[in-house]
C-alpha positions in Angstrom: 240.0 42.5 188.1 238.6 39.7 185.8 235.7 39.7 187.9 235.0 43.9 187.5 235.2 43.2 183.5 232.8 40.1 183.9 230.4 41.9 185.8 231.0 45.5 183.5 230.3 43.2 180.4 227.0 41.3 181.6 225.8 45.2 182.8 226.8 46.3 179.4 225.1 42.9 177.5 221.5 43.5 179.7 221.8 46.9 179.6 222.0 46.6 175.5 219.1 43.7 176.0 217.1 46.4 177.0 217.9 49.1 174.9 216.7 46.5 171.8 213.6 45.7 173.9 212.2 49.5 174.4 213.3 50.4 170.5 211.5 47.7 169.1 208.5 47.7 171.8 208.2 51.6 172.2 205.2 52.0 170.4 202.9 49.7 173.6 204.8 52.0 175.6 203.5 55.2 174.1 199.9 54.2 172.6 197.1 52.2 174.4 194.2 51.9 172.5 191.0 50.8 173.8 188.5 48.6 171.8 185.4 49.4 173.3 182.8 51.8 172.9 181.1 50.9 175.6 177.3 52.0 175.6 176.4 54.0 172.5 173.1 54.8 173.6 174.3 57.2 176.3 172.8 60.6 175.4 176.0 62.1 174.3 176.3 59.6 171.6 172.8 59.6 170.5 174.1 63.2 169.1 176.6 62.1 166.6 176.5 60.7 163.6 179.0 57.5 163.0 181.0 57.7 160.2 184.0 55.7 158.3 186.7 58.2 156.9 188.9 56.9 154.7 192.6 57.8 155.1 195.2 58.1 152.7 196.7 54.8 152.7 193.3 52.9 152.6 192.1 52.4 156.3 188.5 53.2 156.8 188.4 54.8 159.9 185.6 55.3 162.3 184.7 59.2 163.2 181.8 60.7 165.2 180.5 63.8 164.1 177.8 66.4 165.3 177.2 69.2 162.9 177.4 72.4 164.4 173.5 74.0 165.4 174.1 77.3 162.9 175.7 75.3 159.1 177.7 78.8 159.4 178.7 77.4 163.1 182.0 76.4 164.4 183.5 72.9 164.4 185.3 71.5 166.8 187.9 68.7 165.8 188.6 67.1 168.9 192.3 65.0 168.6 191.9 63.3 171.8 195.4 61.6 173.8 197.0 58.3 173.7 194.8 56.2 176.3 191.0 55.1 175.7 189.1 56.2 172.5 186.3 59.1 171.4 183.9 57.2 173.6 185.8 58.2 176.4 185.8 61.9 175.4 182.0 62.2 174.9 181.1 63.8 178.0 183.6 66.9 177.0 182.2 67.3 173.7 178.8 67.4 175.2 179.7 71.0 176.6 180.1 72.4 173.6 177.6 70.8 171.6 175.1 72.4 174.4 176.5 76.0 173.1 175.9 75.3 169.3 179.5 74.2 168.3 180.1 71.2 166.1 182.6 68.8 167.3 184.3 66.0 165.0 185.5 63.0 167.3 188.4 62.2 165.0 189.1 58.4 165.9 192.5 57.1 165.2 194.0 53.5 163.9 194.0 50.7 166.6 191.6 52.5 168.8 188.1 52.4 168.8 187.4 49.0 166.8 189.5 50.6 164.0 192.0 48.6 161.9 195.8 49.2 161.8 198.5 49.9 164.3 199.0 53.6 165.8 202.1 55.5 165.0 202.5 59.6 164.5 202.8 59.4 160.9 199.5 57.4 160.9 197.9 59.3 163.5 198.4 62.7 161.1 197.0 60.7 158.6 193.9 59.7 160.3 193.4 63.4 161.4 194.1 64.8 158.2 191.2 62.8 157.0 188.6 63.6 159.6 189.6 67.7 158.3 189.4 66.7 154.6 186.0 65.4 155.7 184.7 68.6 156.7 186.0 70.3 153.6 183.9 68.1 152.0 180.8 68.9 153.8 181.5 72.2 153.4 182.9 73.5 156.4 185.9 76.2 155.4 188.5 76.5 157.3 187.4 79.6 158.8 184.9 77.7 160.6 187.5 75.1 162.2 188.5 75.1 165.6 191.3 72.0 166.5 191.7 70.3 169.5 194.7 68.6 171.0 195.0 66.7 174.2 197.9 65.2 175.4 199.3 63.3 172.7 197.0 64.8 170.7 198.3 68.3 170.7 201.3 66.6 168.9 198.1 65.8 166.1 196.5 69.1 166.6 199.8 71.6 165.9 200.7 69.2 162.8 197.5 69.8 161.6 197.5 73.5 162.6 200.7 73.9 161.1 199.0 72.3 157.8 195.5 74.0 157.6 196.0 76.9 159.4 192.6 77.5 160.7 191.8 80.2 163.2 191.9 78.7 166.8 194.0 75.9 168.0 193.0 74.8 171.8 195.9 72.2 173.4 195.0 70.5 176.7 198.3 69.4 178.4 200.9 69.7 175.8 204.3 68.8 175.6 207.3 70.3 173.7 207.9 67.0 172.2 206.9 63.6 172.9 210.9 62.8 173.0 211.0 65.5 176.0 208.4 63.4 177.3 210.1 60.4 177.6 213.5 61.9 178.7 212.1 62.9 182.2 210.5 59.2 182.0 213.4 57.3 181.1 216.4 59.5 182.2 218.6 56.3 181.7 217.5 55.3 178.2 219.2 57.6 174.7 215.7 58.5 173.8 217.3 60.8 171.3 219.0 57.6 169.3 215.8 55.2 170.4 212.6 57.8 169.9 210.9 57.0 166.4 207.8 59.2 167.1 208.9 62.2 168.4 205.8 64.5 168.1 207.9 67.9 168.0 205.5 70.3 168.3 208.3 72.6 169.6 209.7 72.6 165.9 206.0 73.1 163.9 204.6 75.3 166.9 206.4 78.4 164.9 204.7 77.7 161.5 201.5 77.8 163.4 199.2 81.4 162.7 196.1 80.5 165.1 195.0 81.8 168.0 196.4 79.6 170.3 195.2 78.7 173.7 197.1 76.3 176.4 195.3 74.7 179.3 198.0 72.5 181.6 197.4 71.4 185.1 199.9 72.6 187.7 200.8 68.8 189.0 200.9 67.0 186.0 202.4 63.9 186.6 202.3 62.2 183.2 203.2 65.5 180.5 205.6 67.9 183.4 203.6 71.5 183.3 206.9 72.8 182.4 206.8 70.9 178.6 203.6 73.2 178.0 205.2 76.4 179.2 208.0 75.7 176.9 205.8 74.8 174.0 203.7 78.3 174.7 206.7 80.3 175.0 208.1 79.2 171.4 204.4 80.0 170.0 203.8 83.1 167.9 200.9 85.8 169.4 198.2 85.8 170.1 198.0 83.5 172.3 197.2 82.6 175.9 198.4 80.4 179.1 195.6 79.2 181.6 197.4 76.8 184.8 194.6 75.1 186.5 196.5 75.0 190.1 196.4 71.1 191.9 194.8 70.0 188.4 196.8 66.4 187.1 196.9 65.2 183.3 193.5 63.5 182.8 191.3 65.3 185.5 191.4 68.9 184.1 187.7 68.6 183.2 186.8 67.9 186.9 188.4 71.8 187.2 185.5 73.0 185.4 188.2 73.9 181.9 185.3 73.6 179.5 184.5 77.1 180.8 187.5 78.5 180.5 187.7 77.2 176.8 184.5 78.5 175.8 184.6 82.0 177.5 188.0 82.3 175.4 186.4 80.5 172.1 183.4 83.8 172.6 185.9 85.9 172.5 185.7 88.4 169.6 189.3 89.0 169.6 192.1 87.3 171.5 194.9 89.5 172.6 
């Protein structure tokens, strides 16, 4: 019997051990920021103009932004997920930047040579700069298109929930970023442990745009069900598309850029 409560204690004391170690290391399990650029003479780059954006607590963030062909154009504010940086993303933006469209590369803290440490309330910080930019060049509203991927949808519906603009596009959303980590870490309280949660599922209802959902059928990383859920809570219009066998980070390689801009041409979206 002693030896049942020694062994139930030292599972109890590691287990505990452990629960301390995720809560205060969670955030290098849920951000991984990359440094590097890489190459910025690759064509794509040679497009945008490199800005610093200066947040709301101070940081000076860097941005890349190419205005959009027509100054009564659409821009594209592209919130991109929690691996890499915007150098990463350039290829994507380069497909709509061929059919006129604008597209801000909204760079967050930690990543991209930027200073500070990610977290969500910094992250909406960072993004709410990169729209206030835009304001300021004088792009309305009316003109702004937002773009979520992954962890970035989290950004993209805060920010849609904020400015309201007419289309919101989210690649691979979850319901929450807490619903995330459940089905990762079944045997953690992720409910007592999570400090940023991302609940889209909560803002998604406050959200007016046009709203479109891209999710791979096989996503190993944010479950396909987590972006049905998050679409089914959404208000109208709004619309679904599964790319069947597609993952989490090879949706592009399913040809999805078309199937985002046939629905951004759209007069009207039912």
């Amino acid at each position: 019997m002693i030896v049942i409560v020694r062994l139930v204690l030292t599972l109890a004391v590691i287990y505990g051990l452990v629960l301390l170690a995720v809560y205060w290391g969670q955030r290098s399990l849920q951000y991984f920021p990359t440094a590097d650029l890489g190459d910025p003479k690759l064509p794509e780059a040679l497009k945008f103009q490199s800005l610093k954006i200066k947040t709301a607590d101070g940081l000076e963030n860097l941005a890349w932004y190419a205005p959009p062909a027509d100054t009564t154009g659409k821009v594209i504010v592209y919130f991109h997920g929690n691996g890499g940086n915007i150098s990463h993303r350039l290829p994507r933006a380069a497909i709509y930047l061929k059919r006129g469209y604008g597209v801000m590369l909204c760079e967050y803290r930690g990543y991209g040579g930027n200073r500070g440490k990610p977290t969500e309330k910094g992250l909406y910080d960072d993004a709410r700069a990169c729209v206030r930019y835009l304001a300021d060049q004088g792009i309305s509203t009316a003109q702004l298109i937002l773009y979520g991927e992954s962890i970035g949808s989290g950004v993209a519906v805060e920010m849609a929930r904020e400015f309201q603009p007419p289309r919101l596009v989210l690649e691979a959303p979850f319901s929450s970023a807490a619903d995330v980590a459940k089905i990762a870490y079944p045997f953690l309280p992720v409910d007592m442990l999570m400090q940023d949660r991302f609940d889209s599922i909560d803002k998604i209802k406050d959200v007016k745009s046009a709203l479109l959902i891209v999710h791979g059928t096989v996503d190993g990383i944010v479950p396909y069900r987590l972006g049905q859920k998050l679409f089914e809570a959404a208000n109208h219009p709004k619309e679904f598309v599964s790319v069947e066998g597609a993952g989490h980070s090879d949706l592009y390689d399913y040809k999805i850029g078309e199937k985002v801009l046939d629905w951004l041409g759209r007069e009207t979206v039912e």
